[in-house]
N, C-alpha and C positions, 0 to 999 in steps of 0.2 A: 758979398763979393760977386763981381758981376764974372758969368762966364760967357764964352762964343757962343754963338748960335750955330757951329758946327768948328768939329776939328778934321784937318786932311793932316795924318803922319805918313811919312817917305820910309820905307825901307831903303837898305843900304841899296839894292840893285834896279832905285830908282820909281818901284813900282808904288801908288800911295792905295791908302786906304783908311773910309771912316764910313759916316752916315752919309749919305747921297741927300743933298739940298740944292738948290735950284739957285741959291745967293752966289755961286760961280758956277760960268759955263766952263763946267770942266773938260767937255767934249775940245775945247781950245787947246788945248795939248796935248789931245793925242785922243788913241779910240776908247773907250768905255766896257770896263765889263762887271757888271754889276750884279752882285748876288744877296738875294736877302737873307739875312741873318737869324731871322724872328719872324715869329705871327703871334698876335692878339688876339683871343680867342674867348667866348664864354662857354663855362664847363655847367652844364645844368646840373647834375649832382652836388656839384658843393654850394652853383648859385655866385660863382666867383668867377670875374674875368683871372684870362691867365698871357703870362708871356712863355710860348712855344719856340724850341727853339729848333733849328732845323733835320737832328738828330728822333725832335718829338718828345723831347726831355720837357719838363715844365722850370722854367727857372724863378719863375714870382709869380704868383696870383693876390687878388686882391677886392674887393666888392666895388671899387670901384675902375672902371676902364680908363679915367683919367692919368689915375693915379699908376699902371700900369705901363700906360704911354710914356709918362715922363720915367718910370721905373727904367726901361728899356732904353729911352732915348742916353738916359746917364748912365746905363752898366754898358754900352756900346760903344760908348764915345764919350767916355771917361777916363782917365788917366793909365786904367789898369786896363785898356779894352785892348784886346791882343791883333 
């Protein structure tokens, strides 16, 4: 199953929000305010990249940092991403 390479969902009061990608100039419709969600980060004690999330909470680690990118990219901008 082939998915988007990014989702933008509209709240009801018009405001949207997803992952920030460059495949639309979203600045076209109005001003931007962009907050990051996450940091990727390696943890030397365990020896494991980690997804940080802006609280400082760890939400997935994993030995590799690939596999954490796309972990992130699909818990953010996945069906369930709030």
């Amino acid at each position: 199953m082939n998915q988007p390479a990014a989702v933008l969902r509209f709240r009801l009061d018009g405001t949207g929000h997803g992952l920030y990608t460059e495949a639309i100039d979203l600045s076209r419709i109005g001003p931007l305010c962009i907050e990051r969600a996450s940091h990727v980060e390696f943890d030397d004690a365990t020896q494991q990249w980690q997804v940080i999330d802006t609280r400082g909470r760890r939400l997935h680690q994993d030995v590799s940092r690939r596999a954490c990118l796309r972990w992130e990219h699909s818990h953010f901008d996945g069906d369930d991403a709030a």
